[in-house]
C-alpha positions in Angstrom: 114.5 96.5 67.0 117.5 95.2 69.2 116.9 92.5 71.6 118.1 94.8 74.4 115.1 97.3 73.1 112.4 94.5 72.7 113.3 93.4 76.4 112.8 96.7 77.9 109.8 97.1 76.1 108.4 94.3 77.7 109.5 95.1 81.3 108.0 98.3 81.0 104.9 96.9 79.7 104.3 94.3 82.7 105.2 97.2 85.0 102.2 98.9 83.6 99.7 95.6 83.6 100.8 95.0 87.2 100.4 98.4 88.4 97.0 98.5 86.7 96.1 94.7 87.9 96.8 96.1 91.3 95.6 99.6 91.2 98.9 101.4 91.4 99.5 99.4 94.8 103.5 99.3 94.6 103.8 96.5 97.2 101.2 94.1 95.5 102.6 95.3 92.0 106.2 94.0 93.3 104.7 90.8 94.6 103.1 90.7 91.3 106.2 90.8 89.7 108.5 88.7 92.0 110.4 91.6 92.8 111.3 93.9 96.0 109.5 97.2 96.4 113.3 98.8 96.2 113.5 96.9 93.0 110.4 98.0 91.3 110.7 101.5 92.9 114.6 101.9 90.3 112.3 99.8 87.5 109.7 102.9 87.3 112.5 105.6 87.6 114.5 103.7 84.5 111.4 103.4 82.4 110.1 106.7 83.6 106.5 105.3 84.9 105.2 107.7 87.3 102.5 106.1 89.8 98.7 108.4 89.8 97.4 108.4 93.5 
C-alpha cells in the first residue's frame, strides 16, 4: 500500500465515522471534521460516499 492510498483510506474512513457520529447530518459531519460543508460535499463525490436520508 502507497502512502497516498493509506491516506485516502483514512479520509474516507473518518467521513464515514462522522457521518454516522452525526447521523448523516452534513453540516455537523463538516464541523466534525474541521471542514466547510463545500469541502466535505467534493470529499464524498471523490471517495464516492453517497449520504441515506
Amino acid at each position: 500500500m502507497t502512502i497516498k492510498e493509506a491516506r485516502s483510506q483514512a479520509e474516507k474512513r473518518a467521513i464515514q465515522m462522522a457521518l454516522a457520529a452525526t447521523g448523516n447530518n452534513i453540516s455537523k459531519a463538516a464541523k466534525l471534521l474541521e471542514v466547510s460543508r463545500p469541502t466535505l460535499h467534493d470529499l464524498l463525490k471523490k471517495h464516492g460516499l453517497a449520504i441515506k436520508k
